[in-house]
C-alpha positions as CSV (number, residue, x, y, z in Angstrom):
1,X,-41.2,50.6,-28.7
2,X,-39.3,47.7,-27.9
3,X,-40.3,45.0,-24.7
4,X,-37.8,43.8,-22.3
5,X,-34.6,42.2,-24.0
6,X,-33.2,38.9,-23.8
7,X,-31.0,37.9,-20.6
8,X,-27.6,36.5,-20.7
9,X,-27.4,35.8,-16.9
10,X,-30.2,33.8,-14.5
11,X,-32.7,36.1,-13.0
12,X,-33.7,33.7,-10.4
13,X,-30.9,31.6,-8.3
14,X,-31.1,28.1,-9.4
15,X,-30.3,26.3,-6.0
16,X,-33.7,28.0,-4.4
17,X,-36.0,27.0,-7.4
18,X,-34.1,23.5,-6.7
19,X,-34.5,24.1,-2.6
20,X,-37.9,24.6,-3.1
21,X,-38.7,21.6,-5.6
22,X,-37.1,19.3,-2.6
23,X,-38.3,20.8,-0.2
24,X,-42.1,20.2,-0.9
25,X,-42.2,19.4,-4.6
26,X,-46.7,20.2,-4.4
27,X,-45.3,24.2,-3.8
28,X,-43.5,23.6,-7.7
29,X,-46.5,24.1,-10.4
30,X,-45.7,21.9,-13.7
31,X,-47.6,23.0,-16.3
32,X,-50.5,21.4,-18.3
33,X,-48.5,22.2,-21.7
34,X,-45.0,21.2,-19.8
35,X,-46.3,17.4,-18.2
36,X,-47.8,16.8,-21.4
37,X,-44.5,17.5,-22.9
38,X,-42.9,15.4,-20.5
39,X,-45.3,13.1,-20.7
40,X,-44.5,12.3,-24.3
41,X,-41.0,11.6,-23.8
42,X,-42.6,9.1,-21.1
43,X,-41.4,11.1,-18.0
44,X,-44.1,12.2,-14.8
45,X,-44.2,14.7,-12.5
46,X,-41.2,13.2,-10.3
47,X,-38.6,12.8,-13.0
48,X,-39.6,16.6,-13.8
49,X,-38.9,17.1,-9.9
50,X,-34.9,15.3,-10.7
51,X,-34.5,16.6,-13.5
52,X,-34.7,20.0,-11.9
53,X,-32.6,18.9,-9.1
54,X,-30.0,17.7,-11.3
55,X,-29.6,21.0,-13.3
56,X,-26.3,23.3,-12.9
57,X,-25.5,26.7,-13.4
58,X,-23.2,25.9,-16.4
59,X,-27.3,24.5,-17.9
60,X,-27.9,27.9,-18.2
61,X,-29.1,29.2,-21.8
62,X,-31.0,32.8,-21.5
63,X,-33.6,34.2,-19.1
64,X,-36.5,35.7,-21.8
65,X,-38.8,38.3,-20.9
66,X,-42.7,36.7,-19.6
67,X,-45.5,37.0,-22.1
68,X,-48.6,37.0,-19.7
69,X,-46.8,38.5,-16.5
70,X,-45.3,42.1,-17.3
71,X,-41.9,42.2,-15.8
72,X,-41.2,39.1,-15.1
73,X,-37.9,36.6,-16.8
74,X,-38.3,32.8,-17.6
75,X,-35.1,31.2,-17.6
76,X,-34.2,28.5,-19.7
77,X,-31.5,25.8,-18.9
78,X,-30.3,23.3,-21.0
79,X,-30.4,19.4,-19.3
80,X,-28.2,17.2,-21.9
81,X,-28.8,13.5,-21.6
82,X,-31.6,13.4,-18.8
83,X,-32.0,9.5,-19.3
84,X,-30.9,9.6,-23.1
85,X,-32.8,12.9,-23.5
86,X,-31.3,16.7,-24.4
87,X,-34.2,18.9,-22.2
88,X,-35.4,22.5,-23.0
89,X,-36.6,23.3,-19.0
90,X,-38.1,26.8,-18.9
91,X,-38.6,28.2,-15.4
92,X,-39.9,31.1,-13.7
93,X,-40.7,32.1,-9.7
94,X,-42.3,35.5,-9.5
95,X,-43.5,33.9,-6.0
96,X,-40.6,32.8,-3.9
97,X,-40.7,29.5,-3.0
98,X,-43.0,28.5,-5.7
99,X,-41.1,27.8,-9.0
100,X,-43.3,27.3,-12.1
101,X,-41.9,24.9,-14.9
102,X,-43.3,26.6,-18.0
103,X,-41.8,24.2,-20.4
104,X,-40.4,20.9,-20.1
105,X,-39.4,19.2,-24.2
106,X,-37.0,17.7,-26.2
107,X,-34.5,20.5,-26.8
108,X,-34.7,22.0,-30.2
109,X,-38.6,21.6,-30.3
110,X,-40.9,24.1,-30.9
């Protein structure tokens, strides 16, 4: 049997995981795997907070189905030159209010 197929459209509205980030950026969870990613390209938790802010719907790649939480969608946006950077931003809030950057790289990086 098949799992839960690929999503060509957001599951989650972008302007309340970016409401959210802005409005108290300790409810966002970054993470280990995703700062140290960020980390590497010699960005902290803040410039993870704009970067998120400074996505837009057009960003928008594909919303894949979770591995460790049944049922639930990761979407993945696109950020092209975030301070000379192309960003893979995976994101996911099963908990409204509290967005969950999964992953935060280079784009095109395993």
């Amino acid at each position: 049997m098949n799992g839960p197929k690929r999503k060509q459209a957001p599951r989650y509205v972008l302007t309340d995981i970016q409401n959210a980030v802005e409005g108290d950026p300790r409810g966002c969870v970054i993470t280990r795997r995703a700062l140290n990613d960020a980390a590497s390209m010699g960005f902290d938790d803040i410039d993870v907070y704009t970067a998120i802010g400074e996505l837009e719907k057009t960003d928008f790649q594909e919303s894949l189905p979770s591995d460790l939480c049944p049922g639930a969608f990761q979407d993945v946006y696109r950020l092209q030159q975030f301070e000379g950077w192309d960003i893979y931003c995976k994101v996911q809030m099963i908990v409204p209010g509290r967005p969950v950057v999964i992953s935060f790289k280079p784009w095109g990086r395993p």
